[in-house]
C-alpha positions in Angstrom: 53.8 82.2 79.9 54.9 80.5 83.3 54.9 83.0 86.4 56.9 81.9 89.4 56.3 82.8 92.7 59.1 84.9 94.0 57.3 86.1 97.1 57.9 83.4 98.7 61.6 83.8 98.2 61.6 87.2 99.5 59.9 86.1 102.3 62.5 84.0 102.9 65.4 86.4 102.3 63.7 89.2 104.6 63.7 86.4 107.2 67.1 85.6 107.0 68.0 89.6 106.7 66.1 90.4 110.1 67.8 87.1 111.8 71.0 88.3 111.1 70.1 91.7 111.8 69.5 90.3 115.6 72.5 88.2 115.6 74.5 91.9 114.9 73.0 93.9 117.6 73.8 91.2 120.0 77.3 91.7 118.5 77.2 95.3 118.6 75.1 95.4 122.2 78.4 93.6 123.5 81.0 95.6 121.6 79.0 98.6 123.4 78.8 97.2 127.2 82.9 96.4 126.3 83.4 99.8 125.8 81.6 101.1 128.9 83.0 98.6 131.1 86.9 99.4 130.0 86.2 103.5 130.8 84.8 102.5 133.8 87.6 100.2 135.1 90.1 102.8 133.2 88.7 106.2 135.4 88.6 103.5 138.3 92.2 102.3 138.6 93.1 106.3 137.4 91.5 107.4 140.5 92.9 104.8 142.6 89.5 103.2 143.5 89.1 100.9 146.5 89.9 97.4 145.6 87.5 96.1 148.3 84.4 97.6 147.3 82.4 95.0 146.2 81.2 96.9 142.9 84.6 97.6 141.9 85.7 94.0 142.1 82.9 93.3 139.6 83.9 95.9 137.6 87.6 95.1 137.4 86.6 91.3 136.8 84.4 92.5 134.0 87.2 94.7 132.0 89.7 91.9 133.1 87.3 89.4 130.6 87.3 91.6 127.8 90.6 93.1 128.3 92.8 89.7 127.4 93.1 89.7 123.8 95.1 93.1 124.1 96.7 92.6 127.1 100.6 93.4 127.4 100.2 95.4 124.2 101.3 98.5 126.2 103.3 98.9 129.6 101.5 100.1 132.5 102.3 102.9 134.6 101.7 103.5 138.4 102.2 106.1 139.9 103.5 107.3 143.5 99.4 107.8 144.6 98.8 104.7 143.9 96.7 105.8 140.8 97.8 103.3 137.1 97.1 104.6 133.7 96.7 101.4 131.7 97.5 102.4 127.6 96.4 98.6 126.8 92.8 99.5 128.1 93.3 102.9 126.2 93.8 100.9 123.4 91.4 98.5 123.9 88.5 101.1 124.5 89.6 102.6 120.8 89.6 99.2 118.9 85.9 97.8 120.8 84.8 101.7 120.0 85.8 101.0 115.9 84.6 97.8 116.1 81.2 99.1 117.7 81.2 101.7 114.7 81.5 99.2 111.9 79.2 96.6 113.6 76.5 99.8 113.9 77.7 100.2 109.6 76.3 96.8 109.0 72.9 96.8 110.8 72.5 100.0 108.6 73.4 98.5 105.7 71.0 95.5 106.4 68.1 97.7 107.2 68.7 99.2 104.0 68.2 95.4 102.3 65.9 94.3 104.4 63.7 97.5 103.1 64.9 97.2 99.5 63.6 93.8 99.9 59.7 94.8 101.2 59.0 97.5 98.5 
């Protein structure tokens, strides 16, 4: 009877599990920082922050960045204060939030193969 080595295959296929399982937390690591960047700039520009502070620049260049694919989805509306409520960067919080959520699903699901794969 011939025996094959298969533990070098798993091996291999663990490997390749916990490389993309790094590859999705960088993923999801983003989707997260997207998320707490948007509320930021969102309570910022809700609270009329001061355009001049130097931290508030960063963070409005920041949202800016990871603001553009849904820009102009929603209107914007200012108000007399001076204060904007922004419903694209509502929006946008909601879908990087989701997409955060699933992203978090699938380095679940690969733990779960990458364990399946060691026993």
């Amino acid at each position: 009877m011939v025996q094959y080595d298969t533990q070098g295959k798993d091996d291999t296929e663990v490997k390749g599990l916990r490389f993309a399982k790094v590859l999705v937390w960088l993923v999801y690591a983003y989707f997260v920082f997207a998320v707490v960047i948007l509320a930021l700039a969102f309570v910022m520009q809700l609270f009329n922050a001061s355009t001049t502070a130097q931290f508030t620049e960063w963070v409005y260049r920041s949202a800016d960045r990871v603001l553009a694919p849904f820009r102009g989805i929603f209107p914007t509306v200012q108000h007399d204060n001076g204060s904007v409520v922004d419903f694209a960067m509502l929006f946008a919080i909601i879908m990087y939030g989701i997409f955060a959520l699933a992203v978090h699903a699938l380095v679940n699901w690969i733990d779960t193969k990458i364990g399946a794969r060691q026993r």
